[in-house]
Rosetta silent file (secondary structure, phi, psi, omega in degrees, C-alpha in Angstrom):
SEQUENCE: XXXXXXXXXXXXXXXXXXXXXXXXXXXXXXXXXXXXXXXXXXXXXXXXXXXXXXXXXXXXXXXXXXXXXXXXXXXXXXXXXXXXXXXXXXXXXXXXXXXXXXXXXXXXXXXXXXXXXXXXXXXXXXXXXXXXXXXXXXXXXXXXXXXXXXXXXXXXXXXXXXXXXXXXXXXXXXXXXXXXXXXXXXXXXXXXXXXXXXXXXXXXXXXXXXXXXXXXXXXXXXXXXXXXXXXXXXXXXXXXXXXXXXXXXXXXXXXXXXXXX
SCORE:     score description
SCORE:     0.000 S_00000001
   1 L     0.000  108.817  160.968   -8.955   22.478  -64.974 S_00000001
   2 L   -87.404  145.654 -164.764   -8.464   21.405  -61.437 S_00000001
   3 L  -118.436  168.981 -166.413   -6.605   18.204  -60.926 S_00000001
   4 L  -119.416  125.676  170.610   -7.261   16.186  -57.782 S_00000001
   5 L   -59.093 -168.269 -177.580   -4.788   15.791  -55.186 S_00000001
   6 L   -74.726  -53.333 -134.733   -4.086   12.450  -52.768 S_00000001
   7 L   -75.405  -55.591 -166.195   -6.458   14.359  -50.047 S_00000001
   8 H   -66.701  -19.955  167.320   -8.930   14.857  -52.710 S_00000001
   9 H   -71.526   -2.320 -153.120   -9.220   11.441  -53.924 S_00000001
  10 H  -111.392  -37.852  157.708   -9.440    9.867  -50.977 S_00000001
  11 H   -56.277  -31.387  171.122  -12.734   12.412  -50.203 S_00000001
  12 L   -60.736  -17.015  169.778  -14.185   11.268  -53.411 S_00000001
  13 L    88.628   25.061  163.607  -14.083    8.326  -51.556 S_00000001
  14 L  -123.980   54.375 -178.146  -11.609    6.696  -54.171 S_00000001
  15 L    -4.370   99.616  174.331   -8.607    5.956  -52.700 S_00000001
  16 L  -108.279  159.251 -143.819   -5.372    5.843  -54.923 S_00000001
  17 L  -118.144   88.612 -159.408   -2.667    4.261  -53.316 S_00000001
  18 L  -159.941  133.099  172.753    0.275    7.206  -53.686 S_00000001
  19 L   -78.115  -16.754 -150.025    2.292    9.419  -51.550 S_00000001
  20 L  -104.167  146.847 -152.627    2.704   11.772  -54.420 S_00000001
  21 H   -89.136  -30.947 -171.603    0.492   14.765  -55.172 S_00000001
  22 H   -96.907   29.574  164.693    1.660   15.263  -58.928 S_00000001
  23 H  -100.060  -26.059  175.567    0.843   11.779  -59.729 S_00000001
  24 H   -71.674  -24.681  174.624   -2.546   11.683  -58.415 S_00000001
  25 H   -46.487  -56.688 -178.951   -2.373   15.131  -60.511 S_00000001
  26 H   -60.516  -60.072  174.848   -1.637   13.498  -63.373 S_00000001
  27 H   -50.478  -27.863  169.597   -3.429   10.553  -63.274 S_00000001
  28 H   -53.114  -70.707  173.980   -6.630   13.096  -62.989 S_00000001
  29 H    -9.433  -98.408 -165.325   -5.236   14.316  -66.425 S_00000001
  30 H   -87.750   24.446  165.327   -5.604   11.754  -68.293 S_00000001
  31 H   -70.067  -40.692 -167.392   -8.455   10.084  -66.875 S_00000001
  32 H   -64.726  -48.480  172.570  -10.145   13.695  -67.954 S_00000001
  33 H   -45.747  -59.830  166.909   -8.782   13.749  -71.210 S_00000001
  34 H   -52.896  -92.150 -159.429   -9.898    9.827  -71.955 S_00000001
  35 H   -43.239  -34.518 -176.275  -13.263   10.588  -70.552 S_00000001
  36 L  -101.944   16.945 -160.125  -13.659   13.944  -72.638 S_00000001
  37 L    43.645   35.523 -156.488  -12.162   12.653  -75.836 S_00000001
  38 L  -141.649  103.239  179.362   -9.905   15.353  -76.192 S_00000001
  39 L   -61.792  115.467  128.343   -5.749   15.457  -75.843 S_00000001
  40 L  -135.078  152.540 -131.359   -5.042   18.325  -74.222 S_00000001
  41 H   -75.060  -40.955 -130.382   -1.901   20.237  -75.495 S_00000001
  42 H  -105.100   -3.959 -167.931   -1.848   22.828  -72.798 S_00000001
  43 H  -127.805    1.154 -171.274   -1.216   19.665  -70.189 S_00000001
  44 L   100.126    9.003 -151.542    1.307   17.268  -73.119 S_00000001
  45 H    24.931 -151.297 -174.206   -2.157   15.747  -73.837 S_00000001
  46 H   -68.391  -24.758  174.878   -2.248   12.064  -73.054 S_00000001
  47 H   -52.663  -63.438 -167.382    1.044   10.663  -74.335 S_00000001
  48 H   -85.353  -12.587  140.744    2.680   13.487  -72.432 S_00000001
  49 H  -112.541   27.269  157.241    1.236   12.573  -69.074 S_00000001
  50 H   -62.365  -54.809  165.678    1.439    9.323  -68.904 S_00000001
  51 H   -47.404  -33.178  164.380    5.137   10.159  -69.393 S_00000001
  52 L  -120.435   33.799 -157.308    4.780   12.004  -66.779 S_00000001
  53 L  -102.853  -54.124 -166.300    2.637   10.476  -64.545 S_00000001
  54 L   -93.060   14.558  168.750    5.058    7.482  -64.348 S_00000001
  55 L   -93.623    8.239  166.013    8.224    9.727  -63.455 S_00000001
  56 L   -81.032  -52.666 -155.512    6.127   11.020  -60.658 S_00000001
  57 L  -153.873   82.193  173.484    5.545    7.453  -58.790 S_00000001
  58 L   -53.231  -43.229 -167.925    6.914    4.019  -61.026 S_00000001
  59 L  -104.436   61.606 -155.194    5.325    2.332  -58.470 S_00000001
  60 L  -107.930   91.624  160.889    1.730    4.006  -58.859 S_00000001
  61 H   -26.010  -55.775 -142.600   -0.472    1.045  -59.559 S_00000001
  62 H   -85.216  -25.079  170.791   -3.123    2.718  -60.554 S_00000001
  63 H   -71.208  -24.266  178.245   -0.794    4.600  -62.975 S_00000001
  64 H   -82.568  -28.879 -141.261   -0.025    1.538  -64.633 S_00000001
  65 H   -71.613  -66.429 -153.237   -3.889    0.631  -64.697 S_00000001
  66 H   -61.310  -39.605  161.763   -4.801    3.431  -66.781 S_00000001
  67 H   -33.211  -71.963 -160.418   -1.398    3.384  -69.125 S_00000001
  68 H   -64.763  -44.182 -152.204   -1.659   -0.251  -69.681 S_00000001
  69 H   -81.052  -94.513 -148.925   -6.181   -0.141  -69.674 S_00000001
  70 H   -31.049  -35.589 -171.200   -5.785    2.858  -72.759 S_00000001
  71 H   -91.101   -1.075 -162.930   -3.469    1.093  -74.696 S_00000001
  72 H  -116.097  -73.454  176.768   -5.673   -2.190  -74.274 S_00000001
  73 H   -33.633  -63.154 -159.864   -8.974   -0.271  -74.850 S_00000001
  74 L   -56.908   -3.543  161.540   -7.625    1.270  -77.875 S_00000001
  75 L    73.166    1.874 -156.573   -7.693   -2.165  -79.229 S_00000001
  76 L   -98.260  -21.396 -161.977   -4.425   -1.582  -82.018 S_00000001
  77 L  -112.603  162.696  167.925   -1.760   -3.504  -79.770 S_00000001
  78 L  -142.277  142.978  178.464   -2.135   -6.981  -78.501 S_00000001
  79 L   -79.141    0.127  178.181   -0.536   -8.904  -75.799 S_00000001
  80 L   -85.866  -56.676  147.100   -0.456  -12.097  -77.783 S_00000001
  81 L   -46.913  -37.296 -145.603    1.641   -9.933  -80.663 S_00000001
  82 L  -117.925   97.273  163.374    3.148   -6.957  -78.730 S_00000001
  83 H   -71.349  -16.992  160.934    5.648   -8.351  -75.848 S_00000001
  84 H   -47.227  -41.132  167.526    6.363   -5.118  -74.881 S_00000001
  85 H   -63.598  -65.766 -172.922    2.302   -4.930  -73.932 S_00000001
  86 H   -37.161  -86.030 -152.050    2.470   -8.473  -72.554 S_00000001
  87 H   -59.142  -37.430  148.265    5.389   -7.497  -70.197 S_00000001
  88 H   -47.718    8.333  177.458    3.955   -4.236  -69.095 S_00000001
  89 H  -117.301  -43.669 -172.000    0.693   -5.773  -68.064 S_00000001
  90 H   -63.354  -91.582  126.762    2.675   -8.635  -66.472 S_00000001
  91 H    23.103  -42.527 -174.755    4.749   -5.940  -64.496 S_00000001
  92 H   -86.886  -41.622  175.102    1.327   -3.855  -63.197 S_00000001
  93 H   -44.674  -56.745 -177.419    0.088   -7.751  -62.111 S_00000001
  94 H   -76.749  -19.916 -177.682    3.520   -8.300  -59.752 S_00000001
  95 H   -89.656  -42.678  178.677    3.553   -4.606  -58.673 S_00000001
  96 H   -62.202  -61.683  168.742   -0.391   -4.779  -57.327 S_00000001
  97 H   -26.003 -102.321 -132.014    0.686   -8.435  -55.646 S_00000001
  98 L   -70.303   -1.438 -177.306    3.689   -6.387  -53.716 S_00000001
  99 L  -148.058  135.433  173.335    1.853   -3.693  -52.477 S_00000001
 100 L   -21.937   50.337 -161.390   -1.182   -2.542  -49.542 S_00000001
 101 L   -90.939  163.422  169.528   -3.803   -1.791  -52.500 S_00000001
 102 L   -67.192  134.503  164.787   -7.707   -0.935  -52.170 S_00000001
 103 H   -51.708  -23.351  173.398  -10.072   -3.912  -53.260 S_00000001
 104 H   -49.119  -83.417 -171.834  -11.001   -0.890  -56.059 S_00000001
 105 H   -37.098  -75.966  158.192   -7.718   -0.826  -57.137 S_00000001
 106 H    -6.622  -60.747 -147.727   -7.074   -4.811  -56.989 S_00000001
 107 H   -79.798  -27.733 -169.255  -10.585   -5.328  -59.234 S_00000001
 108 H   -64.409  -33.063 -172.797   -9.069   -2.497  -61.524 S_00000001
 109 H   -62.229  -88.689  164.343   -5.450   -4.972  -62.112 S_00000001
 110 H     4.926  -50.273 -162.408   -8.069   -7.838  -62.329 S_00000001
 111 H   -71.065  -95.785 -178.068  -10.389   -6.037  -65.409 S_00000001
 112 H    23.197  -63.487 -174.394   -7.094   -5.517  -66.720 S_00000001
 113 H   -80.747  -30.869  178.644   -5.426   -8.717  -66.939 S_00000001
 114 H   -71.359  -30.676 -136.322   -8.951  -10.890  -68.725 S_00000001
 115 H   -98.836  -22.973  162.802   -9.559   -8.028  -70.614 S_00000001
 116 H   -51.315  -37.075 -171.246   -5.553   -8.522  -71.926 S_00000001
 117 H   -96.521    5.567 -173.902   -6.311  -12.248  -72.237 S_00000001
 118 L    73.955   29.665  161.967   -9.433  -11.660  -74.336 S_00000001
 119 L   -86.226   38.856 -168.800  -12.053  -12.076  -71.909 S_00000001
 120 H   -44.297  -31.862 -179.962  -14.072   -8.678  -72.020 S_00000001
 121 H   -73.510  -34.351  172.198  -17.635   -9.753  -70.360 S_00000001
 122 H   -53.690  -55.060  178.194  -15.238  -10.966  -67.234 S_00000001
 123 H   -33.464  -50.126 -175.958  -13.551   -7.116  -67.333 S_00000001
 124 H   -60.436  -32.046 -151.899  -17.107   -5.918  -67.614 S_00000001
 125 H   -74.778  -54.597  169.682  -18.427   -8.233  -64.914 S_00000001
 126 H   -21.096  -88.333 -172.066  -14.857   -6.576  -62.504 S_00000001
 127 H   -21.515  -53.773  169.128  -16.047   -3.226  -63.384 S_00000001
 128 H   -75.241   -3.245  179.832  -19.042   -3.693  -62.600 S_00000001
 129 H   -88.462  -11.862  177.801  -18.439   -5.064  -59.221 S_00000001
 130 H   -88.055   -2.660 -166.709  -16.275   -1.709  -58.561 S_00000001
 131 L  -112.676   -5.049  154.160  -18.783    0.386  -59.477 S_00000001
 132 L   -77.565   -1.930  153.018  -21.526   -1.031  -56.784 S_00000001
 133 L   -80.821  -62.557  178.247  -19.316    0.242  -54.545 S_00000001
 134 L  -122.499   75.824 -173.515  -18.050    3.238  -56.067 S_00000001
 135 L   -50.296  -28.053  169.659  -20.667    4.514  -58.593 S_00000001
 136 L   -94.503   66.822 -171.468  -18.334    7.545  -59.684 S_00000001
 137 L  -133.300   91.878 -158.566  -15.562    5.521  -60.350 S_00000001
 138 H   -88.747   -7.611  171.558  -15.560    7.030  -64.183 S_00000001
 139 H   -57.298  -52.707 -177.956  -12.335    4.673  -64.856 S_00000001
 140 H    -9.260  -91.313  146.351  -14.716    2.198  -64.392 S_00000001
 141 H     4.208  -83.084 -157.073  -17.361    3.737  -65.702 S_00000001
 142 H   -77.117  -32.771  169.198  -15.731    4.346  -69.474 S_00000001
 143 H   -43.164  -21.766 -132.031  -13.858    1.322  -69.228 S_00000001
 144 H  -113.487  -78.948 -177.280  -16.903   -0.920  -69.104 S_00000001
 145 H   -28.239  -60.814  160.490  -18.819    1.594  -71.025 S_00000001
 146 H   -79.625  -17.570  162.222  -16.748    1.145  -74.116 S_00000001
 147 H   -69.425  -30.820 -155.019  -15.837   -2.457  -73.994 S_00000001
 148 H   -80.067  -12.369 -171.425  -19.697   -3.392  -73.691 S_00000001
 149 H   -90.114  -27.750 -174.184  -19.746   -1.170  -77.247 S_00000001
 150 H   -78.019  -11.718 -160.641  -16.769   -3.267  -78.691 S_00000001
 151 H  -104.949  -47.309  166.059  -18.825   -6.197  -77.568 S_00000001
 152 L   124.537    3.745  165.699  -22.378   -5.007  -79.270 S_00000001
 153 L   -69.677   83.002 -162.586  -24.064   -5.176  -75.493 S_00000001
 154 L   -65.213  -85.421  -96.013  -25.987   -2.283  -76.278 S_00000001
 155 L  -102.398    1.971  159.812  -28.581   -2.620  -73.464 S_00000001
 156 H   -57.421  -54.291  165.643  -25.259   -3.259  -71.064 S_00000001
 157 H   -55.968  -39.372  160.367  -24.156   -0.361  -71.809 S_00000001
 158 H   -68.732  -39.260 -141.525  -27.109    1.395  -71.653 S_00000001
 159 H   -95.495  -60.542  167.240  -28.028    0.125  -68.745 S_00000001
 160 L    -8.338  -51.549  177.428  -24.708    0.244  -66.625 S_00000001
 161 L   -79.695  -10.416 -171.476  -24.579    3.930  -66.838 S_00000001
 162 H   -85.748  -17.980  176.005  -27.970    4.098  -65.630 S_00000001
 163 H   -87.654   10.565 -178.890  -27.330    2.446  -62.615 S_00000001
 164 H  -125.108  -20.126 -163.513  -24.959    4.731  -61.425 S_00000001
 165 H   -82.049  -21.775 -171.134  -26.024    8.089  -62.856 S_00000001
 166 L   -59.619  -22.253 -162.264  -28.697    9.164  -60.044 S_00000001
 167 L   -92.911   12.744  173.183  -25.175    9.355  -58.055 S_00000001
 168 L  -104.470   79.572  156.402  -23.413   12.126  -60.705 S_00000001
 169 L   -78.654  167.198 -161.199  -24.563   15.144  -59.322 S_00000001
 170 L   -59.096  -22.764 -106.921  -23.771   18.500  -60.972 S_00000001
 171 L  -119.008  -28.416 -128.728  -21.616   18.544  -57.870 S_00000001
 172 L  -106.575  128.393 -179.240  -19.359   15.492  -59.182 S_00000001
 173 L   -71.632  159.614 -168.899  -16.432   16.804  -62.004 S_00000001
 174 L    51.919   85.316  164.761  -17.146   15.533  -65.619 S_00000001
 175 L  -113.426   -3.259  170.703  -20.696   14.768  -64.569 S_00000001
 176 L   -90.175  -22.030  173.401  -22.311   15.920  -67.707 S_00000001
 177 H   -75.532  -21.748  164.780  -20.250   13.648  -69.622 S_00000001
 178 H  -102.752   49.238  157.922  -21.616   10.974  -68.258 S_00000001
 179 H   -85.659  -42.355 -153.001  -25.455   12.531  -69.488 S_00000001
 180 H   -76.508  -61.737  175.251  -23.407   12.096  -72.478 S_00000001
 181 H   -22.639  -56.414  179.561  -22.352    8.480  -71.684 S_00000001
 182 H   -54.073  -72.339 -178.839  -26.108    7.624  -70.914 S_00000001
 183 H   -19.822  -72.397 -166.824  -27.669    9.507  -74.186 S_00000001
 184 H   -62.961  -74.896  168.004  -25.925    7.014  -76.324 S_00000001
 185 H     9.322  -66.383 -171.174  -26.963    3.512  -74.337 S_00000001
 186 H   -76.035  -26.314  170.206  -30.307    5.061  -75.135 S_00000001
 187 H   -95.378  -25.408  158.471  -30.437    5.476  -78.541 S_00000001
 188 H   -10.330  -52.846 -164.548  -28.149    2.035  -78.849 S_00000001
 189 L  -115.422   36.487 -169.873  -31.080    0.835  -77.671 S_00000001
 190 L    78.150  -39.900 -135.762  -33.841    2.512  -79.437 S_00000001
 191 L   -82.931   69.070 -162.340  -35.036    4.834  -76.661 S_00000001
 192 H   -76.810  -22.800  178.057  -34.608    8.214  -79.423 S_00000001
 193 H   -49.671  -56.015 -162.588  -36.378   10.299  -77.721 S_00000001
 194 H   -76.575  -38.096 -175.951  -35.224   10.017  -73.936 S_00000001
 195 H   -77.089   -2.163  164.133  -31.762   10.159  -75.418 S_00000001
 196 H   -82.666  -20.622 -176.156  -31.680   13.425  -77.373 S_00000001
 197 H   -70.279  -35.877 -163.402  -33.217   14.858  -74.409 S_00000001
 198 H   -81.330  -38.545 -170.537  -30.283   13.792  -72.045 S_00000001
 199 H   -55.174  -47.896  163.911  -27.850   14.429  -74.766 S_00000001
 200 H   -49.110  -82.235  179.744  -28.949   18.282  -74.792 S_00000001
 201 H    20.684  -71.767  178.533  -28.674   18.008  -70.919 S_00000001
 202 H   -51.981  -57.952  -95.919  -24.897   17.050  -71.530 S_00000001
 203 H  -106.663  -33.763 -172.526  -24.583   19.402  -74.516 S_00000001
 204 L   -67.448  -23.039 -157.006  -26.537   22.584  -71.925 S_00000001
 205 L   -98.628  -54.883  161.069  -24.263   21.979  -69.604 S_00000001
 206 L  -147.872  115.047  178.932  -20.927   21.542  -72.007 S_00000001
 207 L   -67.921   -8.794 -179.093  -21.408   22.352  -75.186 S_00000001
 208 L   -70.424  -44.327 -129.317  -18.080   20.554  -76.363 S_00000001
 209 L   -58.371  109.801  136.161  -19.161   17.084  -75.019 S_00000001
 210 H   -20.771  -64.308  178.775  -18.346   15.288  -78.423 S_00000001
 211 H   -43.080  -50.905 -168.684  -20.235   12.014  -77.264 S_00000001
 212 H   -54.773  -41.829 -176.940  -23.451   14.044  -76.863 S_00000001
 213 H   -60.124  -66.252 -136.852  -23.082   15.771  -80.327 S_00000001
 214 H   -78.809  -29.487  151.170  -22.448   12.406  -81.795 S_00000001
 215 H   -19.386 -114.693  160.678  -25.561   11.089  -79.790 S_00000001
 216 H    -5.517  -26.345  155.076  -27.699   13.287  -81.798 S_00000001
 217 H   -83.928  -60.516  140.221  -26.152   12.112  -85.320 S_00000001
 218 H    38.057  -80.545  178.404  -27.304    9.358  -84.173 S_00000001
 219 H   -61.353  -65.374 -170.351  -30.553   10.120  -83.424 S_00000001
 220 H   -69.256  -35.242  168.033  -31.179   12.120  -85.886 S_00000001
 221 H   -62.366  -75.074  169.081  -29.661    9.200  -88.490 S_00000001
 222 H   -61.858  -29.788  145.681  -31.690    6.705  -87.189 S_00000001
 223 L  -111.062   57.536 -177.761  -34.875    8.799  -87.596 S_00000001
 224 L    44.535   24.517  175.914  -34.087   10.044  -91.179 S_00000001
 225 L   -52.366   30.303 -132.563  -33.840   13.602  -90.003 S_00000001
 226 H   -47.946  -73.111  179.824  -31.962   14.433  -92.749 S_00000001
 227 H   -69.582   -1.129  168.801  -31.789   17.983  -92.654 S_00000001
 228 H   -97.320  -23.119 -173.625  -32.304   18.446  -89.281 S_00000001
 229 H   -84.159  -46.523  152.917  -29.146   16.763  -88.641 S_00000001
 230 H   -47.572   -4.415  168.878  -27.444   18.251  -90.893 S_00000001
 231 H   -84.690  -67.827 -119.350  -28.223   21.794  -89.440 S_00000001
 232 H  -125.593  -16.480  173.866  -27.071   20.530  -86.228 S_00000001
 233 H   -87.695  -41.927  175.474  -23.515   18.902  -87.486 S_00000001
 234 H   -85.654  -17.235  164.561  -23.153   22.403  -88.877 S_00000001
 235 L   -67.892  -60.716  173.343  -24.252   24.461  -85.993 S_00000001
 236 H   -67.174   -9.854 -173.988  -22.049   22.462  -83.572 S_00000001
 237 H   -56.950  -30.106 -177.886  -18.949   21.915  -85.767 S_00000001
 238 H   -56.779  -40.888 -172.640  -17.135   24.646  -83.737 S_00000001
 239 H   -94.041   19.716 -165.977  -17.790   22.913  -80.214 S_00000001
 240 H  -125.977  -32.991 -172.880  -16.951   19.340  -81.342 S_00000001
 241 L   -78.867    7.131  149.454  -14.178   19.709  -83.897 S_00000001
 242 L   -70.031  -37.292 -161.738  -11.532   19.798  -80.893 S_00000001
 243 L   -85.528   79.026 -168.550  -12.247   16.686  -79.569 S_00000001
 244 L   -44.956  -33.757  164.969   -9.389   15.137  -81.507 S_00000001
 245 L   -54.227  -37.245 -156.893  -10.324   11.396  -80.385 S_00000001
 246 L  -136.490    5.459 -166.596  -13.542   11.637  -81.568 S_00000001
 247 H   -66.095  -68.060 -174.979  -13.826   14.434  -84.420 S_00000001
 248 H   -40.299  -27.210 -166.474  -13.331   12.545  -87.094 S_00000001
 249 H   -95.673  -18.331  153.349  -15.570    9.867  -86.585 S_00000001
 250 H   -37.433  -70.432 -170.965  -18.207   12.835  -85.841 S_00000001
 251 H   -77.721  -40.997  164.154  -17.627   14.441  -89.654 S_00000001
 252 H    -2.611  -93.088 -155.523  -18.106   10.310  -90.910 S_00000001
 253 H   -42.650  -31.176  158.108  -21.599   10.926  -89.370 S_00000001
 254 H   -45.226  -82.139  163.172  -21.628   14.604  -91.048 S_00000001
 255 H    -4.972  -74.311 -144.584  -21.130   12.416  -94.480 S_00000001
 256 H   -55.566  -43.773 -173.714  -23.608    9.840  -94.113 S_00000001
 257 H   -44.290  -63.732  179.761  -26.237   12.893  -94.284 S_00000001
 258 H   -67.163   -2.911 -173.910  -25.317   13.976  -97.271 S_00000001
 259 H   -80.008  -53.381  135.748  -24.778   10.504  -98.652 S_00000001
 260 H    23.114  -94.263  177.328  -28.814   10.377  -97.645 S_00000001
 261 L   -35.741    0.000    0.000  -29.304   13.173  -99.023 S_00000001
């Protein structure tokens, strides 16, 4: 796993606005973990570098962005219930205000605070204005990506990643995940074909991708494959049943076959 320094972010052409090297470190962490569904142990998974993402740099915007955006995404806390939520989002708002940030960064506070007040197509609509700028901008990217699924705007979803994926070359890190990202849009949206093809893409590329796999129950669901899917939940159970975030919902789909059946 290579984590991306200050130098390197700022070549990706996505500026984060930090003197410190292990925070941009970090913050690579657990964007890669959130993007690959998978805590991993060997780094404190996500919990444990968050913690220690904000004892690198308290005043790391972008560090609050993604604390504050995960715990918002995950949908369990609210800032209307949780004041604790409230004041930490409230806290990343006056800390962006007080400091020299990238319009990126800015639009990132911005998703942030509607998507806190229960506006999600404004968050989406943010996102999507960072990501005509900066098409590999995978906070973005997943943010967007899973709110538009929380919302039911399948072909939003679908379509979103597609406007951005000619720029995730093999070149780009996680760039098979978002093949993965894509896959699903596309069968969301009917397409079953073109999206088992991209999901193998993802899956040739990294056979773990989770997303991809569950693309393909999917697929495979929606055209009664019974038994071919099953074959394929049991072929893959090895390279999927890591991805602690997403396993479970993965053997569900494992179920349904035999319920089928």
């Amino acid at each position: 796993l290579c984590l991306f320094v200050v130098q390197a972010w700022q070549d990706a052409g996505l500026v984060l606005s930090t003197t410190s090297n292990e925070a941009c470190k970090l913050f690579d962490a657990v964007l890669t973990q959130y993007a690959t569904w998978t805590n991993n142990e060997s780094l404190g998974g996500i919990d444990g570098c968050l913690s220690k993402l904000k004892a690198a740099d308290p005043n790391f915007t972008m560090g609050h962005v993604i604390a504050n955006g995960l715990e918002l995404i995950g949908t369990g806390r609210t800032v209307r219930l949780d004041q604790e939520l409230d004041s930490a989002v409230r806290a990343m708002v006056a800390l962006s205000k007080s400091q020299p940030l990238t319009e990126r960064e800015r639009l990132h506070v911005s998703a942030l605070d509607v998507f806190a007040r229960g506006q999600l197509p404004k968050a989406c609509d943010l996102w999507e204005q960072i990501l005509q700028r900066h098409p590999t901008d995978l906070l973005a990217l997943k943010f967007s990506h899973d709110t538009y699924f929380y919302l039911g705007y399948q072909r939003q979803m679908r379509d979103s990643v597609a406007r951005v994926y000619p720029f995730w070359t093999q070149d780009v890190p996680l760039s098979s995940y978002v093949k993965g990202y894509y896959s699903f849009g596309l069968v969301e949206t009917n397409l079953f074909d073109r999206a088992e093809k991209v999901a193998h893409e993802a899956l040739a590329i990294n056979q773990t991708d989770a997303w991809a796999a569950h693309t393909i129950a999917h697929v495979n669901e929606m055209k009664a494959e019974v038994e071919k899917g099953l074959k394929f939940m049991k072929e893959t159970e090895n390279n999927w049943k890591n991805s602690d975030m997403l396993a479970c919902h993965n053997y569900w789909h494992w179920a349904l076959y035999y319920i089928e059946k």
